[in-house]
N, C-alpha and C positions, 0 to 999 in steps of 0.2 A: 067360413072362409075369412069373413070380416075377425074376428077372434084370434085366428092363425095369423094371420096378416098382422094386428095391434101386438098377440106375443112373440114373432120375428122382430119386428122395431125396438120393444123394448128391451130384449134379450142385447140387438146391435147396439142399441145406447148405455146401457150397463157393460157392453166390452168395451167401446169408446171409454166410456169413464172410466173403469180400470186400468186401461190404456195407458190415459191421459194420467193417472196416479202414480203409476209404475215410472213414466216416463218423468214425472218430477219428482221421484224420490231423492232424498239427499244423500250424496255422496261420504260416506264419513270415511273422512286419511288420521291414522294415530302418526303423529311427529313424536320422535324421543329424542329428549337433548341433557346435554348437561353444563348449560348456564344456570348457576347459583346467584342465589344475592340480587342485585339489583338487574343483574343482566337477564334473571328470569321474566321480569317484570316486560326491559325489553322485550324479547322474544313473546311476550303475552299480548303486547301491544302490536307488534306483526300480523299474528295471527288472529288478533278481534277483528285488525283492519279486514284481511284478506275475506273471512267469513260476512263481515257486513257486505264487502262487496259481491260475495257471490252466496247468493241462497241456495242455491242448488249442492253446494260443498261447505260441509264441514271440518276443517283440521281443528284435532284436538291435541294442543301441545303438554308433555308431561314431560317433568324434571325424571330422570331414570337416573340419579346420581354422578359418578365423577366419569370424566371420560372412558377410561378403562371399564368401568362397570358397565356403560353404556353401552360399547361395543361388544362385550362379553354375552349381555341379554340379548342384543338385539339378533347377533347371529345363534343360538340358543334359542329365540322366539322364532328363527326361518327352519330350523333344524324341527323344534316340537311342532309344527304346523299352526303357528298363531302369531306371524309375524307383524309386525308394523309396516308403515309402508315409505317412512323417513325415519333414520335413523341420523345423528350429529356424531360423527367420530374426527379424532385428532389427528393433525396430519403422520406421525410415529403409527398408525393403526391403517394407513395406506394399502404399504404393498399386503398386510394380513386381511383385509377388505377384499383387495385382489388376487385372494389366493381363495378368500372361502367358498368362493362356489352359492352364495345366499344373495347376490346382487343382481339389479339389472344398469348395465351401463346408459348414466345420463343419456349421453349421446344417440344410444339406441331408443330412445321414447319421446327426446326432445329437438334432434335436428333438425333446422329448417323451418322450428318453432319458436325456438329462445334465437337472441342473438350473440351465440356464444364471442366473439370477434368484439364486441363492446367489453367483453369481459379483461382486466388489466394484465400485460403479459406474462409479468411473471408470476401469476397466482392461474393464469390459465394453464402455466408448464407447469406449475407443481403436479397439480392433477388430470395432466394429460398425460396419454401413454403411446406416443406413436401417432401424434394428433390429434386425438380422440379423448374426449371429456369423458370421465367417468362417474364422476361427482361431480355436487354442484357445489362451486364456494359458496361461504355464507360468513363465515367471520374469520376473517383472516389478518392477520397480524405480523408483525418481525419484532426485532430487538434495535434499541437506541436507546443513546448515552442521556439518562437526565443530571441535569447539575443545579447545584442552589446556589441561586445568581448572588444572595446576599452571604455568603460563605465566601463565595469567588471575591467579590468586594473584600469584604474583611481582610482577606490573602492580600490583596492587593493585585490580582488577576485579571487581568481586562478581556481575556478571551479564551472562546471552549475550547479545550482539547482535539489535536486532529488524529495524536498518533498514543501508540503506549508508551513511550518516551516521554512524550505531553502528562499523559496519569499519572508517570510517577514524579515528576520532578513536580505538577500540581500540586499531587499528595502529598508530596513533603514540605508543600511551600505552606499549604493549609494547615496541618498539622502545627509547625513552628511557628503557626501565627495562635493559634487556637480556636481557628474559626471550626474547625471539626474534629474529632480524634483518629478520625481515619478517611482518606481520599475515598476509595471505591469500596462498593459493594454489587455482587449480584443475583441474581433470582437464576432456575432456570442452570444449574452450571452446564450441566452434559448438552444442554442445546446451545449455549453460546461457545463452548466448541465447533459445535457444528455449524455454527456461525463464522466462527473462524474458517475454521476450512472453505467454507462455498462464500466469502469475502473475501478472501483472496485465490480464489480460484483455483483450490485444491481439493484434487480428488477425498473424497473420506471413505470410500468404497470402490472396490474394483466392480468390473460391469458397466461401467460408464456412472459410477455411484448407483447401481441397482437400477440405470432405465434403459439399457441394451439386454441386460437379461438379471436373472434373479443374483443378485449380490453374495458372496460367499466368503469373502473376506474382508475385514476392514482395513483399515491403514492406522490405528491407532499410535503404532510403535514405528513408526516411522518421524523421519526426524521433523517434519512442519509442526503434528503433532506435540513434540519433547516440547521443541522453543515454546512454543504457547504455553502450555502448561507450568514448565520451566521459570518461564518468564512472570506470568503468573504468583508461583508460589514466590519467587526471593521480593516481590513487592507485598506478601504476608508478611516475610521472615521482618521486612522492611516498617511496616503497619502501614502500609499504604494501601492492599487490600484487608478489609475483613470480610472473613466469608459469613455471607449471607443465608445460608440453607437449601433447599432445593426447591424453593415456589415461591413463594412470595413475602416471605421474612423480610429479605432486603428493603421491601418497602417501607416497614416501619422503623426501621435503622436510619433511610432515607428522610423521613418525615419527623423524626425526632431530633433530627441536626444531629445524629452521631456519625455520620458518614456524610461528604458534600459532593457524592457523585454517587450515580446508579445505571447500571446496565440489567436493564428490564423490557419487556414485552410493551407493545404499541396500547394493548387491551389494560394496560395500568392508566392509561394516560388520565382519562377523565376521573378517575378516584384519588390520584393523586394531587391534581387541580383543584380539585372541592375541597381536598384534605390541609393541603402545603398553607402553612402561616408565612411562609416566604417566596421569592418571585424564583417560578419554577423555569428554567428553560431546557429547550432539546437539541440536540446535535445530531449526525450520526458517529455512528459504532468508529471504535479509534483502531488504526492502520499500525502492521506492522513494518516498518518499512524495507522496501528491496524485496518484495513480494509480489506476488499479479495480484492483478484485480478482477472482483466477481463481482458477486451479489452478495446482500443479507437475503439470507431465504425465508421463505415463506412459513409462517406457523399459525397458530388456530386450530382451525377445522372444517369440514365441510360436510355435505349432506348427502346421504348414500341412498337410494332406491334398493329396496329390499324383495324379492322373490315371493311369490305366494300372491299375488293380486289379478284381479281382471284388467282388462285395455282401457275399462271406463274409470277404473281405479287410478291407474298410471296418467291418462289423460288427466285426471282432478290432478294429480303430483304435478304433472309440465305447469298447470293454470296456477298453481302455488307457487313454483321456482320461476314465474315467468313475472309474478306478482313479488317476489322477492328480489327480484335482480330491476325493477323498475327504479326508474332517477328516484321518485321519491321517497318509495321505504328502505332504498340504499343510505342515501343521505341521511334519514332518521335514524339505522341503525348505526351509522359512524358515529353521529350525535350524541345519540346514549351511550355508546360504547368506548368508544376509543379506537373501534376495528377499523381497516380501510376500507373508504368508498370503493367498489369493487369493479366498477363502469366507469368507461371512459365519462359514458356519459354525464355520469355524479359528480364525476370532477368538476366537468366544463362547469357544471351548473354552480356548484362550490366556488368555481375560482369568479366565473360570473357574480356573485351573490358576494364576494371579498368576505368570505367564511374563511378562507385561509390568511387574507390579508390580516383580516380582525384578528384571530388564532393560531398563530403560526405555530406551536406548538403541534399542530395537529397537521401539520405540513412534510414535515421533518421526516418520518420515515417513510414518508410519500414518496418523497422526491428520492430518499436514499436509495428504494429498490428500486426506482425507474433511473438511476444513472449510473449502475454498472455493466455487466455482461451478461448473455445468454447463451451457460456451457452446460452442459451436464454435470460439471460440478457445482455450477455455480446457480443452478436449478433446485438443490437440493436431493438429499439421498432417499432412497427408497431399499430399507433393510426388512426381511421377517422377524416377526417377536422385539422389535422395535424398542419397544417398553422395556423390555427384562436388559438390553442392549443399552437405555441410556441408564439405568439404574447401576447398572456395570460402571459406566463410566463416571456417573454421581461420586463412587463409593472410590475411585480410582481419585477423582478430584478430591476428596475430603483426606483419603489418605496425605496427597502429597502437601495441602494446604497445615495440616495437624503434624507433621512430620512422622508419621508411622510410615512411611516411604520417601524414598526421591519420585519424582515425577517420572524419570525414565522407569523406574522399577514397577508404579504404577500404572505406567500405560502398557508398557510390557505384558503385565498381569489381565490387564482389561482386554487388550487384543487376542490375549489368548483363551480367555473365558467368551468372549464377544462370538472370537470363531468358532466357537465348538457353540456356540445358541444358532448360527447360521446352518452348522452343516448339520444340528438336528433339526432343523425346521427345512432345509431342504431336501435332506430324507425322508419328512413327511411326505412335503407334496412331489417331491418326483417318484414314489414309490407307488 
């Protein structure tokens, strides 16, 4: 009896202890991203933090290549059954997120747990759809005017530009002094289109721009469009723009005194600071005049919850985005980056701490997308196949800037290539 009695105990203390083992196993989440360069390093330093502080969960972040490739694998790893469980897609890679069928919406795992409402508004509309968070931001960004203060000097210019009337008559002011050979350059072309449009409050897509329902045609060849474009190319024909390429070429045009203005992404800011032999400053984005007014919209990327996980899985995911959206790895991630604080809270803390007073620089598109409008155009569009959509229009800009077109004959051409990539991507998924 005594025998039976001692191996019941021990039998009950070895399942206690298995138990107990089971119940602290560690959690492993794979994050895929695709910051390159120094930004990895960022995002490395995120996720040492989050794992020191919780032992129980490990995220293992891994560089998966360029945006595109990223998105490509990641729904490809929910499709072969070996999915991750954060993936980083661009905002262009949106509404194709919310067509795959491979996600679980933020909202649905994290309600009531994050404080989405601290999150800044217009980076909360990009990625909401009818109220509802689907993604989490993480590095979010827009476009603003840099200019080299000691070019402007030289010109004899005492102030930044507000309109494109201001860039050209600049451009030619700087040019005939010789403080630069060419006024403007930019990165980015087919998105600062789309900049235009949702800056001054014009539709770029029917549908409400893609968020009352799936978008099917664009507005390319329509006349807001032409002027921009238009207006655009005769400041080439002029040398007051040179075109730049389609990512990030313009910066070193910008950084080499060849050009004494730049229309680039917010995520340059900090490399070009470390970089600039001259005193950099930032404005917002210049106005067309006798137009509404929007927004600069939102760009970057955010972080998707992917398909194929358990509840305990998804709970480690909420305690990471919960650990990502805190004041303090917010503000370190703007710090290393250039990206916007994404929380009200961040800010306060920023403006408290005179992080903005000291670098104003890092102010400037801050303030730009907190002081225009909240429309559906001026929120930002939401197209299928996105990517093959701005490439369209890259190649429509290059045309009319090279003179292998006029710009109307170019956008012409892009709207109608643009629309036949919508109504095959909407054949897909309504079929």
């Amino acid at each position: 009896m005594l025998k039976k009695t001692i191996t019941i105990l021990i039998l009950v203390t070895l399942f206690a202890l298995s138990a107990g083992m089971v119940s602290a196993q560690t959690i492993e989440l794979e994050f895929w991203h695709a910051m390159s360069g120094g930004r990895t390093a960022a995002v490395q330093k995120i996720v040492d933090g989050f794992n020191a502080e919780h032992p129980n969960i490990n995220v293992t972040a891994q560089f998966t290549g360029s945006y595109a490739e990223t998105l490509t694998q990641g729904i490809s790893a929910v499709r072969s059954g070996n999915p991750p469980h954060i993936i980083q897609v661009y905002e262009v890679g949106t509404q194709t997120m919310l067509d795959s069928e491979a996600i679980v919406p933020v909202y649905e795992i994290a309600e009531g747990k994050i404080d989405f409402g601290s999150v800044i508004q217009p980076i909360l509309n990009y990625y909401s759809i009818d109220g509802k968070l689907y993604s989490m931001p993480f590095n979010s960004s827009t476009a603003m005017l840099y200019y080299n203060k000691d070019a402007f000097e030289a010109a004899g210019i005492k102030e930044a530009p507000d309109t494109w009337a201001d860039i050209e008559k600049m451009g030619m002011q700087i040019i005939d002094s010789g403080a630069a050979n060419h006024g403007l350059s930019f990165g980015w072309p087919a998105w600062i289109l789309e900049q235009m449009h949702a800056y001054h409050n014009q539709p770029y897509a029917n549908n409400n721009n893609g968020r009352s329902g799936r978008a099917t045609e664009v507005y390319l060849n329509r006349d807001f469009a032409k002027m921009v474009l238009s207006s655009w190319t005769d400041m080439v024909e002029k040398g007051v723009i040179a075109y730049g390429g389609r990512e990030y070429s313009a910066n070193q045009d910008f950084l080499a005194g060849e050009v004494a203005m730049l229309i680039q992404s917010t995520s340059s800011l900090s490399s070009i600071m470390e970089t600039a032999d001259f005193e950099v400053g930032t404005t917002f984005l210049p106005r067309f005049e006798g137009y509404g007014i929007g927004n600069s919209v939102i760009g970057g990327a955010s972080l998707w919850v992917m398909q194929g996980h358990s509840d305990q899985e998804y709970a480690a995911v909420v305690e990471f985005f919960d650990y990502l959206s805190s004041t303090d790895v917010t503000i370190q991630w703007h710090k290393d980056t250039g990206y916007f604080p994404a929380t009200n809270a961040a800010v306060k803390t920023l403006m408290d701490n005179r992080w903005f007073s000291d670098n104003p620089n890092y102010l400037t598109a801050f303030l730009q997308v907190l002081s225009g409008v909240q429309s559906p155009a001026a929120n930002g569009v939401l197209l299928g196949n996105f990517v093959e959509i701005r490439d369209i229009v890259d190649t429509a800009v290059e045309e009319a800037f090279t003179g292998v077109s006029s710009a109307e004959e170019a956008l012409n051409k892009a709207d109608s290539q643009a629309d036949k990539v919508l109504q095959d991507y909407t054949e897909l998924f309504d079929n």
